[in-house]
C-alpha positions, -999 to +999 in steps of 0.1 A: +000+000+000+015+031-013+010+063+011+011+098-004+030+121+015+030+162+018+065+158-001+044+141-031+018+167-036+043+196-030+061+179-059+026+177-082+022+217-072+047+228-106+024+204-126-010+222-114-019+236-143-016+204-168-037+187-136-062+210-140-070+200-175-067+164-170-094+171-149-114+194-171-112+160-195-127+142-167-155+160-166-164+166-196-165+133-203-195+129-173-207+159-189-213+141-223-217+110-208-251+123-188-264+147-215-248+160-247-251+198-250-231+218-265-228+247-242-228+228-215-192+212-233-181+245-243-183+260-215-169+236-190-137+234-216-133+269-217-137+272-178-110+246-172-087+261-199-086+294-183-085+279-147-053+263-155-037+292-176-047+313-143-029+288-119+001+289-144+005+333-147-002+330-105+024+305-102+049+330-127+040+358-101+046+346-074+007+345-064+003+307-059+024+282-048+042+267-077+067+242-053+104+234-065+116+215-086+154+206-086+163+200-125+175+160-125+195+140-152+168+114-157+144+135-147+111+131-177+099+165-176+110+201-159+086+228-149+112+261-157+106+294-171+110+282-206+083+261-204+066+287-184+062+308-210+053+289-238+027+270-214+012+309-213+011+308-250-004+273-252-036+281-231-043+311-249-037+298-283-064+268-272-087+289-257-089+305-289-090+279-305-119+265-287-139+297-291-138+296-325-149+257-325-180+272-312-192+292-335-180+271-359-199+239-348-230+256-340-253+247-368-238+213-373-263+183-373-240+157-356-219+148-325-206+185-314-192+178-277-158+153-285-138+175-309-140+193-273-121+161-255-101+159-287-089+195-282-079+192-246-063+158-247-042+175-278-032+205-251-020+184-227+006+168-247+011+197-261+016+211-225+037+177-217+062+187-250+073+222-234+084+201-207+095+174-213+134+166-213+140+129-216+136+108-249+109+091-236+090+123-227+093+137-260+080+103-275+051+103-253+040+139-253+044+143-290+022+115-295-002+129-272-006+157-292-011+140-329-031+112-319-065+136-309-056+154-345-060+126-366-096+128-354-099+165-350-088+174-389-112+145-403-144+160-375-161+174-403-166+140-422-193+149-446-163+168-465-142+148-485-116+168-481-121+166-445-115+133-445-084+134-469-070+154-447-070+132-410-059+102-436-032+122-452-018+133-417-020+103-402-003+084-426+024+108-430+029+116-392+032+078-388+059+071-407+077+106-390+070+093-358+083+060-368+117+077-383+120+100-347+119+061-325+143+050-348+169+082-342+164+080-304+176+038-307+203+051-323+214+074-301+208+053-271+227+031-285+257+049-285+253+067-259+234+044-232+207+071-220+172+088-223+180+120-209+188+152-226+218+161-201+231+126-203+238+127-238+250+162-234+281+151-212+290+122-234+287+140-264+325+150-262+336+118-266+318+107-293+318+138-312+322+120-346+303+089-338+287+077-371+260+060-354+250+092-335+250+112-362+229+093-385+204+090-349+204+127-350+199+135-384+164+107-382+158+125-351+161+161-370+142+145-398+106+135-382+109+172-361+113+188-395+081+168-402+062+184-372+072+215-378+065+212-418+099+223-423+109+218-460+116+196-475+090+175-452+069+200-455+046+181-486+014+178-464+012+212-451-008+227-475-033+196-485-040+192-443-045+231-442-067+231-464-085+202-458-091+205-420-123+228-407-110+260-400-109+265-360-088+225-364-066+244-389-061+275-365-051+246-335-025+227-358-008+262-373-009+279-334-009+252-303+008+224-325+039+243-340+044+262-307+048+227-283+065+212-312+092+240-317+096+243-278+111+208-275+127+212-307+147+236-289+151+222-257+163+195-270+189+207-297+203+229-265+204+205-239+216+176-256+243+199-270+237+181-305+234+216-320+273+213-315+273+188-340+286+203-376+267+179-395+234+187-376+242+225-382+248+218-417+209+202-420+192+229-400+208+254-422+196+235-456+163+231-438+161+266-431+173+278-470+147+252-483+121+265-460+122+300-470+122+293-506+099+269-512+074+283-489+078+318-500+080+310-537+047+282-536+026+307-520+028+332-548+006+306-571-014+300-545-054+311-552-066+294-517-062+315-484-056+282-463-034+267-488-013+300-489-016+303-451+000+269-450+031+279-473+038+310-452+038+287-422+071+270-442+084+302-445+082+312-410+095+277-396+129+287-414+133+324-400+131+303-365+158+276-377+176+307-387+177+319-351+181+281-333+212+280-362+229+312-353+227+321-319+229+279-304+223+282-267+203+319-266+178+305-292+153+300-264+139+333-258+141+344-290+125+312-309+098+317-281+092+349-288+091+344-325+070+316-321+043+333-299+037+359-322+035+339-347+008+318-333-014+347-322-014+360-359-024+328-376-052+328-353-063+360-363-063+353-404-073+317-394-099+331-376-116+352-397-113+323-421-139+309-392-158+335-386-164+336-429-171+302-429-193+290-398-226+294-413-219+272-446-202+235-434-223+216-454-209+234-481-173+242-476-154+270-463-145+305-477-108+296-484-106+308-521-091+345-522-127+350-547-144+349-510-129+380-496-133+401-526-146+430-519-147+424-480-139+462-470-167+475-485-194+449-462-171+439-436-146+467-430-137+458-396-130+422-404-111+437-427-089+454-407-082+424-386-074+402-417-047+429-429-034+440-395-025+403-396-011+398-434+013+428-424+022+412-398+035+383-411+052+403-438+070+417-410+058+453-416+070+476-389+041+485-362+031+451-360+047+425-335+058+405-369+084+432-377+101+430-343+102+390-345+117+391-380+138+419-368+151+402-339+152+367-366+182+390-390+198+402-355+206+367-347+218+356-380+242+389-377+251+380-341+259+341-356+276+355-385+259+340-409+250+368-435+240+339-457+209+331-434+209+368-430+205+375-465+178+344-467+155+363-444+155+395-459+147+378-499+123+356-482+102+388-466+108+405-499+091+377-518+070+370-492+050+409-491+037+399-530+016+376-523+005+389-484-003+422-506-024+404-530-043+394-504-043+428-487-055+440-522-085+413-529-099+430-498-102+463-512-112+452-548-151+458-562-171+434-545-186+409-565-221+411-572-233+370-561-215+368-524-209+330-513-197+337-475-197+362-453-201+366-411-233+372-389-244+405-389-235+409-351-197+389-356-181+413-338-202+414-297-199+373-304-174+354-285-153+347-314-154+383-332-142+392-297-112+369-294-100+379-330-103+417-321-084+410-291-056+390-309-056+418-333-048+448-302-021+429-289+000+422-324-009+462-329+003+469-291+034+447-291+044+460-328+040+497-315+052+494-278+078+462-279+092+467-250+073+442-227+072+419-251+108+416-253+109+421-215+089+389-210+102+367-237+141+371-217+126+352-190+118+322-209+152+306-205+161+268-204+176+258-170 
């Protein structure tokens, strides 16, 4: 009989906000279980979402207990500052998320309440992958996290594209997932541990191991998947597009943020970024990333699809960064990654908003949809370009202090190269976020296929976009604190 001790809850007190939505699974699944409504599920997620994400900014303040945690070799996961602070950006980016669902699922005529406990069971691995610094962690939380999306991007079944979509994802993320278990053999075979820090302090001995290499490199190749950094980067656009929209806005915000976070974690603490041959494939990742994604999305005549090649893009301006500056990466990759997220929810959102009245019938993701949006919608419209400026990096948006800070580190590295890559990639990049920008403005077509509830904007998902859109305008203007609370998110 095992007896739990103060010492053991002290020691679950850093873990308090991941608890609290294992428990906001729990009961929703009573919830459903005893009556399906779809409030009732909405609300309850949304409740437990921000109860957790209050927990976690007491715990950053100093408000609530948050315990200790001394950082340990084998240790599976660590509660620091790093994974503080994307945790921050995690619960924000699903509480979004699950706003939009809302709206979005309103008028469907089927099962509303699981994409819910899909959602939440994707946070907390995406949660567990900020934190997690052991082999096995990373295995287990990253499988957390794409095991509720093969379901989530195929919800909307009556689409065929839908469909297409979970399938394509799930047979593709297989077979990365497969390649990742088969780098971490490797490497524990040469080296004889799990941990990060393990590996780390034998790495100087087997600096040129072949075997550890070649485990690195599969390791590099299924992140590069997860990420959709080129040139793995083939499904992107087809899941993008395929996926309902709020699923869409999960995948290019919550996903990309947990996955880069223990992308970077573990290139840093491992101390593989050392490695010559693993900085030689990040930079030819990066390179690829910016080109292809930049020069694909000029063709592009669907919003999601071209939403999904800029998402390429911007995975290379972080390798960039992780590339050039090795150890400091963390705060700056955070940073970069954060404001990332909270613009693709904005243009993914208004994607949403566009689309939630019309699932039988597709979604407004063909540039022909917005045409004209100004002269109806010109609030919406606002949002939609405050956000395509953004990720062309145009100054008084938070995207042009990311991207800024992106070129600082490839000066600081010296690698004008990577420098150089950033600056043609944003110059390519600002056609086709201006054509966009410009379809907006055009003469509005005289049949309209899509367009948002009269009252969009008092609605809780016209809120949540409008509030996303204030705080890329408030960081872009007034940086400052931006910058001031990305330094603290620093690996131990």
């Amino acid at each position: 009989m095992y007896n739990i001790t103060m010492n053991d809850l002290m020691g679950l007190l850093p873990y308090a906000p991941i608890i609290a939505v294992v428990i906001t699974v729990l009961v929703v699944m009573i919830a459903i279980a005893i009556k399906r409504s779809h409030m009732v599920t909405g609300t309850v997620t949304v409740v437990g979402l921000n109860i957790g994400l209050f927990i976690l900014i007491g715990q950053m303040a100093g408000i609530i207990e948050s315990g200790t945690v001394l950082p340990s070799a084998e240790q599976l996961f660590v509660i620091d500052n790093f994974a503080q602070f994307n945790m921050v950006v995690i619960f924000v980016c699903a509480l979004a998320c699950c706003t939009l669902s809302y709206a979005y699922l309103a008028n469907l005529k089927d099962n509303k309440d699981e994409l819910y406990l899909l959602m939440l069971l994707s946070t907390i691995g995406a949660l567990l992958m900020v934190s997690a610094q052991h082999m096995a962690s990373f295995f287990m939380s990253l499988e957390m996290l794409s095991v509720p999306l093969y379901g989530l991007l195929s919800y909307t079944y009556m689409r065929n594209r839908s469909l297409e979509s979970g399938l394509k994802y799930l047979v593709l993320s297989a077979t990365a997932s497969a390649t990742l278990l088969m780098g971490m053999a490797f490497i524990y075979a040469e080296v004889g541990s799990l941990g990060f820090k393990p590996i780390s302090m034998m790495l100087s001995n087997l600096f040129e191991s072949p075997l550890l290499i070649l485990g690195a490199a599969m390791m590099m190749f299924g992140i590069a998947f997860k990420l959709s950094a080129a040139p793995f980067h083939m499904w992107t656009p087809d899941v993008y597009e395929g996926a309902p929209a709020p699923i869409a806005t999960f995948l290019a915000s919550v996903s990309k943020v947990a996955m880069m976070a223990l992308a970077v974690r573990f290139l840093i603490d491992t101390a593989l970024l050392a490695l010559p041959s693993v900085q030689m494939l990040l930079m030819v990742m990066a390179t690829l990333s910016i080109l292809v994604g930049n020069l694909l999305a000029i063709r592009q005549t669907s919003l999601k699809r071209l939403l999904g090649y800029s998402s390429i893009a911007h995975m290379g301006y972080v390798l960039i960064v992780i590339v050039s500056i090795g150890t400091a990466a963390d705060s700056i990759s955070s940073m970069y990654m954060a404001v990332y997220a909270f613009t693709s929810i904005g243009a993914f959102g208004v994607v949403t908003l566009m689309s939630s009245p019309y699932r039988l019938s597709g979604e407004a993701d063909e540039l022909t949809h917005y045409q004209g949006l100004f002269w109806r919608r010109p609030v919406l419209t606002a949002v939609m370009t405050i956000m395509m400026l953004s990720l062309a990096g145009i100054p008084l948006t938070a995207g042009f202090i990311t991207k800024l800070f992106a070129i600082l580190a490839a000066v600081q590295g010296t690698n004008w190269f990577l420098a150089a890559m950033i600056i043609l990639g944003s110059a390519i990049g600002l056609f086709y976020y201006l054509r966009v920008m410009l379809t907006l403005f055009k003469r509005p077509k005289q049949f309209i296929e899509f367009d948002v509830a009269g009252q969009w904007g008092i609605r809780t998902g016209g809120i949540m976009v409008i509030a996303v859109t204030a705080i890329i305008v408030f960081f872009g203007i007034l940086p400052n604190s931006m910058i001031e609370l990305a330094s603290l998110a620093r690996i131990w």
